[in-house]
C-alpha positions as CSV (number, residue, x, y, z in Angstrom):
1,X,22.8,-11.5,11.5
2,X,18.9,-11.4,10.4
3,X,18.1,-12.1,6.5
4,X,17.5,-8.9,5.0
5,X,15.4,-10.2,2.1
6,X,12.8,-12.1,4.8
7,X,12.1,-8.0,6.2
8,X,12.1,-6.9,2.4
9,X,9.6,-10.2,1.7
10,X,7.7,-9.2,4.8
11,X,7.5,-5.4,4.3
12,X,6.3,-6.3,0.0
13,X,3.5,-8.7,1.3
14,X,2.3,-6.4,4.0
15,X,2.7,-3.5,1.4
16,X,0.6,-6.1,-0.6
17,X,-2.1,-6.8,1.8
18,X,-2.9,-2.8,2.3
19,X,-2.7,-2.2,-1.6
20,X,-5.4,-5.2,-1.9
21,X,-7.9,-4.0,0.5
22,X,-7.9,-0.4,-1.3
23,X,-8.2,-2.2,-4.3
24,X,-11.4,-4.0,-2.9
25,X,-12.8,-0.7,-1.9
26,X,-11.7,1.1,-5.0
27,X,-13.4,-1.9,-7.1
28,X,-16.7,-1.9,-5.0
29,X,-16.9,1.9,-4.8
30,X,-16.5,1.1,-8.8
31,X,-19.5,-0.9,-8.9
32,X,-21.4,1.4,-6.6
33,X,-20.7,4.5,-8.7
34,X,-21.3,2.8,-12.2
35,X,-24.8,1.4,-10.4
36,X,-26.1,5.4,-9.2
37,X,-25.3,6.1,-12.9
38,X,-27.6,4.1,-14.5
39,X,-30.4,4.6,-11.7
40,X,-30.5,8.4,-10.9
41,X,-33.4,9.9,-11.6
42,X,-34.8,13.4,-10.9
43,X,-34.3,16.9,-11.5
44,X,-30.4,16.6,-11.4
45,X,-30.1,13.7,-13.7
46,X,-28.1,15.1,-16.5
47,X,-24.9,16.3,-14.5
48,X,-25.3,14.0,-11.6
49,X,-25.7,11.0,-14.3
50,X,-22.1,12.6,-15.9
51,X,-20.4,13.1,-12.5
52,X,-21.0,9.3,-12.0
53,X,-19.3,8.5,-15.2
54,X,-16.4,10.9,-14.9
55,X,-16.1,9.2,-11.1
56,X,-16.1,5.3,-12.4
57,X,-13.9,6.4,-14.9
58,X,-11.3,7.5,-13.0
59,X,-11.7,4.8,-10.7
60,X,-11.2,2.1,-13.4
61,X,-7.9,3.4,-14.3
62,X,-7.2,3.9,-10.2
63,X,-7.9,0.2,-10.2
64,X,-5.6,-0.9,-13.2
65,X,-2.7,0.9,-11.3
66,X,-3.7,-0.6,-8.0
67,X,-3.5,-4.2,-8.9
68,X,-0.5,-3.9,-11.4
69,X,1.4,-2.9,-8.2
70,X,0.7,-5.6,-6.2
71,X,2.0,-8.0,-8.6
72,X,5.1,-5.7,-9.0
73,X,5.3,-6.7,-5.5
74,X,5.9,-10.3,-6.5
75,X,1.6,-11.3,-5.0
76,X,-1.6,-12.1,-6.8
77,X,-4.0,-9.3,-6.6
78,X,-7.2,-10.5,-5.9
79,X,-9.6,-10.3,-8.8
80,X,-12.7,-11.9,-7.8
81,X,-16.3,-10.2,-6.4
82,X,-16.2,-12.6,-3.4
83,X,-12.2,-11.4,-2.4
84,X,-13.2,-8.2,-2.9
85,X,-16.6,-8.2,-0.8
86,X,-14.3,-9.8,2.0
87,X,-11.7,-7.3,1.5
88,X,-13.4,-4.3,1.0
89,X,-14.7,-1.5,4.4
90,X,-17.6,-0.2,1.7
91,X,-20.7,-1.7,1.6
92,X,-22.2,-2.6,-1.4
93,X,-25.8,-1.3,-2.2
94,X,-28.3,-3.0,-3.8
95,X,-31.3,-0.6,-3.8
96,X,-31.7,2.3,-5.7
97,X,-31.7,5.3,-3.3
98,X,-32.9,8.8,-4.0
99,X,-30.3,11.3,-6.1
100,X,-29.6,13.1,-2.7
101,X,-28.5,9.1,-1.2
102,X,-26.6,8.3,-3.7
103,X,-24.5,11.6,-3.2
104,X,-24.3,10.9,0.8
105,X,-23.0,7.4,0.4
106,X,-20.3,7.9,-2.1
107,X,-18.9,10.6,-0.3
108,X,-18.9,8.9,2.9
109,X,-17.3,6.0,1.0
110,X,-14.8,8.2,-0.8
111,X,-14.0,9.1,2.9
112,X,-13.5,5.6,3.7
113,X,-11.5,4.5,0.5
């Protein structure tokens, strides 16, 4: 008769696995958004600068809840820039694009995330 607990272990660090890969993309999308608020410039600055900070706001607490489940789950939630970058689907940016970029990437990253 198979061992229930090994599925349940399976299923939790599968669940895991999943959970810490949208916690990589939530945390880099994090980083992303908190960047294009300190670097937007232009005619849009004031709401686009306060859309950014309502967004890495939001995100922050999305990230808390994120990794607080995996270890619910009984795993380590990966914490560090490198796990993250090797986790994540989003690329990071390093450049500071135009207002109208910055808008394009995030919501094709929000589409990815």
């Amino acid at each position: 008769m198979p061992n229930p607990y090994i599925n349940d272990q399976v299923a939790r660090t599968e669940t895991a696995a999943a959970l810490g890969r949208l916690l990589a993309d939530s945390y880099i999308l994090y980083l992303k958004t908190q960047g294009f608020h300190w670097n937007v410039v232009g005619p849009q600055f004031e709401p686009l600068h306060a859309m950014f900070q309502k967004q890495y706001t939001e995100l922050a607490r999305a990230i808390d809840d994120i990794g607080e489940r995996i270890r619910a789950l009984g795993v380590k939630a990966p914490g560090s820039f490198s796990q993250f970058v090797t986790l994540s689907s989003i690329s990071d940016e390093t450049g500071s694009p135009a207002a109208h970029a910055m808008l394009s990437q995030l919501l094709s990253d929000h589409s990815t995330a």
